[in-house]
LUMVONU-885390 format. One record per residue (C-alpha): x, y negated, z negated; residue in one letter. Coordinates in steps of 0.5 Angstrom, whole numbers. Last residue first. Layout:
<recs>
REC; X; Y; Z; a
...
</recs>
This chain:
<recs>
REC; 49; 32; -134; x
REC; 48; 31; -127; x
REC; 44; 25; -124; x
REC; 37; 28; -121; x
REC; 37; 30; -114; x
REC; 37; 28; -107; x
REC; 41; 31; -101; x
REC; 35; 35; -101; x
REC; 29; 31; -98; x
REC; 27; 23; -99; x
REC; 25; 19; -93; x
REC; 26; 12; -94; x
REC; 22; 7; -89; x
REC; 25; 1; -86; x
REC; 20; -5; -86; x
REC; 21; -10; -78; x
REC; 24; -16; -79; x
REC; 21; -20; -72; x
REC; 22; -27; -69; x
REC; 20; -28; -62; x
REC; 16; -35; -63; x
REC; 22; -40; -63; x
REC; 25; -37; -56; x
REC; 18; -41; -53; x
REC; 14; -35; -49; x
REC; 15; -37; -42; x
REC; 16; -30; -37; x
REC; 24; -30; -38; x
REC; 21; -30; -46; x
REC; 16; -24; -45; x
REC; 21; -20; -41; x
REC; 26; -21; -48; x
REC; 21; -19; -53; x
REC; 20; -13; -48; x
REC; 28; -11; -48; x
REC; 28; -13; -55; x
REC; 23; -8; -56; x
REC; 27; -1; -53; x
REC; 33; -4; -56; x
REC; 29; -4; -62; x
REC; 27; 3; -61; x
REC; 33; 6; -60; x
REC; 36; 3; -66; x
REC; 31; 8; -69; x
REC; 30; 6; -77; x
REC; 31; 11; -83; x
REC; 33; 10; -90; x
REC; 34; 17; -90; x
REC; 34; 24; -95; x
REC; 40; 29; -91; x
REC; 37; 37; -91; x
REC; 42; 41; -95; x
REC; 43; 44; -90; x
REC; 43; 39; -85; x
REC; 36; 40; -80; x
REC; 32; 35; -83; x
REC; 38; 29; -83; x
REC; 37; 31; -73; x
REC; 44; 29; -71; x
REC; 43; 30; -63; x
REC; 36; 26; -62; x
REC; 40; 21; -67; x
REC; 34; 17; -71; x
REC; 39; 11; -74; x
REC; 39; 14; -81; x
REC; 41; 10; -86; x
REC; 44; 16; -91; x
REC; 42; 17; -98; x
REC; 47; 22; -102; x
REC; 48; 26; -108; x
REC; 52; 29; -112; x
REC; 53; 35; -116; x
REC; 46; 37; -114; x
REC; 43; 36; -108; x
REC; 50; 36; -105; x
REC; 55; 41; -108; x
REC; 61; 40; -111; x
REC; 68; 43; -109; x
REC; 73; 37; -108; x
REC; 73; 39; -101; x
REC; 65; 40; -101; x
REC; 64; 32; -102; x
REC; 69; 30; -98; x
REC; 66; 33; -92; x
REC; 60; 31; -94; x
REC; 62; 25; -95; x
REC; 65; 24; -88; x
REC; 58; 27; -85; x
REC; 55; 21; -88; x
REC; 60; 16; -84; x
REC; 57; 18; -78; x
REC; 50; 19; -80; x
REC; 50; 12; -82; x
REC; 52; 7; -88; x
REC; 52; 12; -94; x
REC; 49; 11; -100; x
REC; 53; 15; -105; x
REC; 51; 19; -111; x
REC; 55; 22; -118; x
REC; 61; 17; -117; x
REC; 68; 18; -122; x
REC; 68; 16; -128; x
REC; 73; 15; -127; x
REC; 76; 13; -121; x
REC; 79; 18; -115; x
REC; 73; 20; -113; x
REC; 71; 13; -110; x
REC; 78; 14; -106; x
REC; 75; 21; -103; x
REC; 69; 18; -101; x
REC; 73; 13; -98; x
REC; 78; 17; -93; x
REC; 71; 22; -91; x
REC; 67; 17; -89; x
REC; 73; 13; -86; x
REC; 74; 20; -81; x
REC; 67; 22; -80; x
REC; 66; 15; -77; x
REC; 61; 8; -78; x
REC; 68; 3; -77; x
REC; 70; -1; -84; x
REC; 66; 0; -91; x
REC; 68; 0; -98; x
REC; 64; -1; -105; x
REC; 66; 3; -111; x
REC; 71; -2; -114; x
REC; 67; -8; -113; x
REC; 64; -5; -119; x
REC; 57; -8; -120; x
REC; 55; -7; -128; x
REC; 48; -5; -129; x
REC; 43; -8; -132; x
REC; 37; -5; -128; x
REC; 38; -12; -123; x
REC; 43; -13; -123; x
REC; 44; -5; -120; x
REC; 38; -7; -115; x
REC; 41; -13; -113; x
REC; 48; -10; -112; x
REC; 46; -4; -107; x
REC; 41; -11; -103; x
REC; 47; -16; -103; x
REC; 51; -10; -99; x
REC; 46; -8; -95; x
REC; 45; -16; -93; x
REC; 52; -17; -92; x
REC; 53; -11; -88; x
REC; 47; -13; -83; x
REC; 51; -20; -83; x
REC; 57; -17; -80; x
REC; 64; -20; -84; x
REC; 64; -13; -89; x
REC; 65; -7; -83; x
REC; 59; -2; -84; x
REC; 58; -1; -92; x
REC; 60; 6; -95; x
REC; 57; 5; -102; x
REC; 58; 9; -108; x
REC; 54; 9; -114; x
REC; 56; 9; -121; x
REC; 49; 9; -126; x
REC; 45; 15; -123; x
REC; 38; 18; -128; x
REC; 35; 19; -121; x
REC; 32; 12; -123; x
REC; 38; 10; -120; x
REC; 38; 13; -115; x
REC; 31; 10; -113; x
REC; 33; 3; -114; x
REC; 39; 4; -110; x
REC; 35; 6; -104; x
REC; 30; 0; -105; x
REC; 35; -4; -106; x
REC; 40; -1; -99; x
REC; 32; -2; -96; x
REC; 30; -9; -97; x
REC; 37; -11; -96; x
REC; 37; -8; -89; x
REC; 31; -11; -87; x
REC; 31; -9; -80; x
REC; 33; -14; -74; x
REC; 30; -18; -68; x
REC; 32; -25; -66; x
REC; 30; -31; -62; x
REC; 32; -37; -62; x
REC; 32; -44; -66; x
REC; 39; -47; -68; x
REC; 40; -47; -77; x
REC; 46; -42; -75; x
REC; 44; -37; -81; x
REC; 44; -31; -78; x
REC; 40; -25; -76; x
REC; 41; -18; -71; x
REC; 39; -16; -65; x
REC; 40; -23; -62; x
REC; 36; -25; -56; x
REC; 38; -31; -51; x
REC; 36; -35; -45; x
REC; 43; -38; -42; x
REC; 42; -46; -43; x
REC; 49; -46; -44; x
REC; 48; -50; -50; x
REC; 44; -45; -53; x
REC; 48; -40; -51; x
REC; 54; -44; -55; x
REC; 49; -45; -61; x
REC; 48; -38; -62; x
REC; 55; -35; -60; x
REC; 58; -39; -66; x
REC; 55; -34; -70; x
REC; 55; -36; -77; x
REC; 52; -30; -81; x
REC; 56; -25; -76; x
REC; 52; -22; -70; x
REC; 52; -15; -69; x
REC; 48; -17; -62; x
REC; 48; -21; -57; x
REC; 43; -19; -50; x
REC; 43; -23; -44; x
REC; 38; -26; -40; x
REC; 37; -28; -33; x
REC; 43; -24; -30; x
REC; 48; -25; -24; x
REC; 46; -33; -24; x
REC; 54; -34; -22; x
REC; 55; -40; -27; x
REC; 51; -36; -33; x
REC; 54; -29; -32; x
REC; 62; -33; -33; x
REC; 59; -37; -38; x
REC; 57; -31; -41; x
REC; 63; -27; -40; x
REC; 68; -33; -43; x
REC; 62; -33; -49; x
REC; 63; -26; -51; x
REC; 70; -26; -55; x
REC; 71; -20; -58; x
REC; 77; -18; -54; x
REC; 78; -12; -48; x
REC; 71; -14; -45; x
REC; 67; -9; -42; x
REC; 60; -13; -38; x
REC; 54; -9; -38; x
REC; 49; -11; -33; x
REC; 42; -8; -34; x
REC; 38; -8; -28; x
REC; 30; -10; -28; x
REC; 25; -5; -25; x
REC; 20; -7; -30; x
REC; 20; 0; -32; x
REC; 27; 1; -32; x
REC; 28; -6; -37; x
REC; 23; -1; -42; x
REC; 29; 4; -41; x
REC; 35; 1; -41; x
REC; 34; -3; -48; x
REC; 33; 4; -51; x
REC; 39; 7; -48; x
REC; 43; 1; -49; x
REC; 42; 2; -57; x
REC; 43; 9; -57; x
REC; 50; 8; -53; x
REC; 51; 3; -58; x
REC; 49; 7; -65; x
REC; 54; 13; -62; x
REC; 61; 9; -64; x
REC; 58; 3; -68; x
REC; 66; 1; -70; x
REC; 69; 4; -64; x
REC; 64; -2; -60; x
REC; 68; -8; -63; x
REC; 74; -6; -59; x
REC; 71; -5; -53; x
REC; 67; -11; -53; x
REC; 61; -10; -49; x
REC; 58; -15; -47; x
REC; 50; -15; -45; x
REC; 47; -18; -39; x
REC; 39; -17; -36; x
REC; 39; -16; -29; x
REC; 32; -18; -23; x
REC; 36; -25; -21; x
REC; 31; -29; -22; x
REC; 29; -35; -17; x
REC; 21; -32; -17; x
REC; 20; -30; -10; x
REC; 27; -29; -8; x
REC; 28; -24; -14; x
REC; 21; -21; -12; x
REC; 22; -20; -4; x
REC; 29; -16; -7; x
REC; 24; -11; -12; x
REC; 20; -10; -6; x
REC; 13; -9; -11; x
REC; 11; -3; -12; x
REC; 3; -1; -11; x
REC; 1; 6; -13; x
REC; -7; 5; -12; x
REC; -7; 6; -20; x
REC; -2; 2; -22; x
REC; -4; -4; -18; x
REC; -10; -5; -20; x
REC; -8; -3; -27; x
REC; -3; -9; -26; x
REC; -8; -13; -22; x
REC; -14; -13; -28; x
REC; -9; -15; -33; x
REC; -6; -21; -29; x
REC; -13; -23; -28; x
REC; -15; -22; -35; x
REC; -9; -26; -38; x
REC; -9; -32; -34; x
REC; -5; -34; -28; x
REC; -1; -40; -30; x
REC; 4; -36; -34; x
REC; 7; -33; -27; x
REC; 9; -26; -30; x
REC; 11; -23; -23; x
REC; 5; -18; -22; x
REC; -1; -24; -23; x
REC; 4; -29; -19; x
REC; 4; -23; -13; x
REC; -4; -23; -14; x
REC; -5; -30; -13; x
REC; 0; -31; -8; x
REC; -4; -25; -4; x
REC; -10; -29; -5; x
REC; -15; -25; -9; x
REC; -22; -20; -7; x
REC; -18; -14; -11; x
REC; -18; -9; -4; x
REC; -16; -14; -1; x
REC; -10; -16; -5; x
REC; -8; -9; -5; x
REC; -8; -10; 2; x
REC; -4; -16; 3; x
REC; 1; -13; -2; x
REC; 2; -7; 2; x
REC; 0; 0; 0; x
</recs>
């Protein structure tokens, strides 16, 4: 089917439907919905190219890809990217990822934003005063932030309560009868961190409990720095009798640690790992089963590609804010504090 006949068959202009298709915002809902379902049902598929001339669009969304910064997420980025992918893939929208050796983006974004390659682009891992949102801003390259600073410059961003779930976490093993808790933090300069961290020390304050620096470290979400910390954290006396771990990654490094100095999760410590729904790390089916603060970072690439499809259609950045609860499922890895 053409556009014309599909306009035909609607009773509309071939301007009005081909508007309707593109997002145009003057095309009112209802005749945007009734020619997409139109569309779906008769099969119609824009021509992606006479689109982008349509509409001055690109058709791409960009994200950089520091090479360095990406060890320290490991699986968390391919998860992230796949999400984003697949909503972009409906749309027949490309994603444009830029590897660079250093952890400075803006050179790639000016770079995107004077060849006119992307109509957007995706920041993440963002610190608490990210100059990257007001250099964006003044680029004039729209922009959404998976994650949330402080940079006092409206935008859009998209990001899970972290601090609500390491206190909720922390509340709960601590109710468990655990008084020294060690926390496994992602790297200390990332606001998702930071927010972790006040989340464990305001639940320990809170039960008047003494905070011990000593019992905190973080790095790179890895079997490896898991491994090293928690066998650092058994060192202290009295050593820690419960872990909150920063990803599945890291958990698996205390496990390791944890049956080297010859425990048992679930009884002699346990554990509560952030579970970023890995099709390929599954926490029920871990022996013991892993209790979670659990959250889909495929899923908020999926909604941040959405959210950003809204705002290339003409929602205001300032509107498209989103913190999105995160759940705590409790399994085996969870116990009592021993006697």
């Amino acid at each position: 089917m053409k556009l014309k006949d599909l306009a035909a068959e609607l009773g509309l202009s071939q301007t009005t439907v081909s508007r309707a298709l593109n997002g145009y915002p003057e095309v009112n809902e209802s005749t945007r919905q009734r020619v997409n379902e139109a569309a779906q049902r008769f099969g119609y598929s824009a021509n992606a190219s006479a689109r982008r001339l349509a509409t001055g669009r690109s058709g791409a969304i960009g994200v950089a890809l520091p090479l360095q910064r990406s060890l320290h997420f490991g699986p968390h980025v391919s998860e992230f990217l796949s999400g984003i992918s697949e909503r972009l893939a409906q749309k027949e929208i490309d994603l444009l990822v830029a590897p660079i050796d250093s952890d400075d983006e803006m050179p790639v974004f000016r770079r995107l934003a004077e060849s006119r390659r992307v109509d957007a682009v995706i920041i993440s891992a963002p610190t608490p005063h990210d100059p990257r949102i007001k250099a964006l801003s003044e680029l004039g390259l729209p922009f959404i932030l998976h994650g949330r600073c402080e940079i006092a410059v409206p935008h859009a961003w998209l990001d899970i309560d972290n601090e609500g779930a390491f206190q909720r976490a922390t509340s709960h093993l601590i109710d468990l009868g655990h008084r020294h808790i060690g926390l496994i933090n992602g790297p200390e300069d990332q606001t998702f961190a930071i927010h972790r961290l006040r989340g464990y020390r305001n639940a320990l304050l809170s039960r008047g409990l003494t905070y011990d620096p000593q019992l905190v470290g973080g790095g790179r979400f890895t079997d490896e720095n898991g491994f090293r910390l928690a066998q650092a954290f058994f060192e202290r006396r009295p050593r820690p009798t419960a872990f909150l771990a920063g990803s599945m990654m890291t958990a698996l490094g205390v496990f390791r640690a944890i049956r080297l100095a010859g425990l048992t999760l679930g009884k002699d410590v346990s554990m509560i790992a952030h579970d970023d729904v890995f099709p390929y790390l599954n926490a029920d089916n871990m022996v013991p089963s892993m209790s979670t603060t659990r959250s889909s970072i495929r899923a908020a690439g999926l909604r941040i590609a959405d959210l950003l499809l809204q705002m290339i259609e003409g929602k205001p950045p300032e509107t498209i804010n989103e913190l999105w609860p995160v759940e705590l499922v409790l399994r085996e890895s969870t116990g009592p504090a021993p006697r």
